[in-house]
C-alpha positions, 0 to 999 in steps of 0.5 A: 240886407242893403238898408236906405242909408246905404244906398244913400251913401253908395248914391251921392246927390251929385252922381252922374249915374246913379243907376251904375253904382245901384247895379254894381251893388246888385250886379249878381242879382241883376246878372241871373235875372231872367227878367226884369221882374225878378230884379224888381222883386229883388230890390224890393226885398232889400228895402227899395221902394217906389218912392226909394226908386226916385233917386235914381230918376226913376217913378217906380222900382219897376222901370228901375228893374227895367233899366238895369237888367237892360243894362246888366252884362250877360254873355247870352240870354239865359233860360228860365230855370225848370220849376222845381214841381212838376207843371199841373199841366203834366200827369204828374203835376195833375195828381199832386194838384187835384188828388193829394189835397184830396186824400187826407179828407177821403182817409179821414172820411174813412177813417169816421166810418170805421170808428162807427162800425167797430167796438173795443180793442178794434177801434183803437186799432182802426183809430190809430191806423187812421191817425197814421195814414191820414197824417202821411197823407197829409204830409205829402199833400203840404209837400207837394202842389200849391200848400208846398213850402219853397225849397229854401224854407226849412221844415219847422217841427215846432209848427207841425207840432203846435198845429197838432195841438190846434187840432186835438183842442178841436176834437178833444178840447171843449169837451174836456173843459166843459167836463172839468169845469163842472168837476170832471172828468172821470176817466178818458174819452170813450169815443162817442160826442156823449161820454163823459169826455165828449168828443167833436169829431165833425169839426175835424173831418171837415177841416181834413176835407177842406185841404182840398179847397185851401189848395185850390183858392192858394194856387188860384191867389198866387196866379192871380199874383204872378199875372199882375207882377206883369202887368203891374207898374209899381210896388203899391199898384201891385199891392193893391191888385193882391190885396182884395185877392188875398181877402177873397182867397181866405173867405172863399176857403172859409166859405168852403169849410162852413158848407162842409162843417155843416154836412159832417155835423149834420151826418155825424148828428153833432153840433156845428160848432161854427164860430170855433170851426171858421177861426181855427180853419182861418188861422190854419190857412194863413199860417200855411200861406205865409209858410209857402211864400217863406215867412215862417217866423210869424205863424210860428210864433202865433200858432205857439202862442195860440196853443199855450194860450189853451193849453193854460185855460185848461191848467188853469181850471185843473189848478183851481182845484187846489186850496186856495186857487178857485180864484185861478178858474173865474176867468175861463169860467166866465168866458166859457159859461154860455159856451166851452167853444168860446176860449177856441173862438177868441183865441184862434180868432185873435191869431188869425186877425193877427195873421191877416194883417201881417199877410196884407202887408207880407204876401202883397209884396213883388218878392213874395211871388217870384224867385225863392228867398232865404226865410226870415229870422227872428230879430 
């Protein structure tokens, strides 16, 4: 990546043209722009700003774009290259965005039904059919349409997994730990929000239903996003047209999920369980959203953190059986004494709080909605 200080030394004070070393540095970049919009993304993910773009007598990186990509050599004008996903206006591109999104929650829904209707080895055979189709489908819906990654970003086993963990703490967790804080428990998880190890399957179904309003409001933002690199005349006028637009994709979601998270509870006669429900629904979709637009490093590293945080408030309670360790306990014991769902609530709170301002300052860049980019590394 070109930092400032070379670009300082490749563009002394005195140039006579300034702009010809800038595009001889990036003349593969400016030579395959289909646009001047691609070049201005460009420059900006090698760490030219606005105010960077002044050297080169230009007010904005956006007229610099301009400027060089009138000036880059090309043999002809070259075609837009074909989106890698089928257009939505298509068939094909109608059912990736409409019907997959939808299908996880339609399995999910189904899936509920069945486990009510069954009994003993049947359920566990309908539980683990439903486990398997809902997760396929859930595969398909994240590979394809808006919730998709782009193509130069690496599939991340490590986030499928640590989201895995997010999920089952919804379903299995709180109960679990109100079990084990009072002693318990005293065998596995019978199925029913009752038992000995209760169960919140409400939380769950309304979270697979809600991948279906996550894939609406995500590609309603990078619309909106890609109509303003258009009509945008600078990097911070840009970001400030897609900040206000990221907010209301996230609490347009969260909107969405509360009216399902209440029809479910309500349906399925099990607590709302709001609070943990809206934080753990946030921090799932920001996470999905800086993955689509290739910045895998920071959900990774907050979706792991968020998980070892439970999973060490859970041993924690577990080892305070021990001799000796029932100081281990208090904390959790504390924080968990009005409500088991208040270590969910703050630690996917916390993560997601975490995640929204690195997306204020991530997805409200130019680069992130134009032309795939390497993703980032760890430093």
């Amino acid at each position: 990546m070109t930092d400032l200080g070379e670009l300082d030394r490749g563009t002394p004070p005195g140039a006579a043209d300034p702009v010809k070393a800038l595009l001889h540095r990036h003349r593969e970049l400016c030579e395959r722009a289909v646009d001047p919009l691609e070049i201005a993304a460009g420059l900006e993910a090698h760490g030219i700003t606005d105010r960077t773009a002044a050297r080169f007598r230009h007010r904005t990186v956006f007229s610099l774009a301009e400027e060089l990509y009138a000036r880059a050599p090309r043999a002809g004008e070259t075609a837009r290259p074909a989106p890698a996903e089928t257009p939505p206006g298509t068939g094909t591109g109608r059912t990736a965005l409409f019907l997959l999104p939808v299908l996880p929650g339609a399995l999910c829904t189904a899936t509920v039904i069945a486990l009510r209707q069954t009994q003993g080895q049947t359920r566990l055979h309908v539980a683990a059919a439903g486990l398997l189709a809902v997760t396929l489908a859930l595969r398909a819906a994240l590979r394809r349409g808006p919730l998709s990654p782009r193509a130069a970003t690496p599939p991340r086993t490590a986030t499928a997994l640590w989201t895995c963990w997010l999920v089952g703490y919804a379903l299995l967790g709180d109960g679990l730990l109100r079990t084990a804080v009072t002693g318990g428990p005293d065998g596995l998880p019978d199925g029913t929000g009752g038992g000995d190890w209760p169960l919140a399957v409400a939380p769950v179904l309304a979270l697979a239903l809600s991948l279906a309003p996550a894939a609406w409001t995500a590609r309603l933002f990078g619309s909106h996003a890609r109509r303003r690199l258009g009509s945008s005349r600078g990097l911070e006028d840009f970001a400030a047209s897609v900040r206000p637009v990221l907010l209301g994709t996230v609490t347009l979601y969260l909107a969405a999920l509360a009216v399902l998270l209440t029809a479910t509870s309500a349906l399925l006669d099990e607590p709302a369980a709001l609070a943990e429900t809206l934080t753990l629904g946030a921090l799932l979709l920001l996470a999905r959203l800086l993955t689509t637009h290739g910045f895998t490093h920071a959900p990774r590293v907050i979706l792991a953190l968020t998980a070892t945080a439970q999973a060490a408030a859970l041993a924690a309670v577990f080892a305070a059986r021990l001799p000796g360790c029932a100081a281990l306990a208090t904390p959790v014991e504390t924080l968990t004494a009005r409500d088991p769902g208040a270590l969910s609530t703050l630690t996917c709170g916390a993560a997601a709080l975490v995640l929204l301002v690195h997306a204020s300052r991530t997805l409200t860049r130019a680069s992130a909605h134009t032309a795939p980019t390497p993703p980032e590394h760890p430093r």
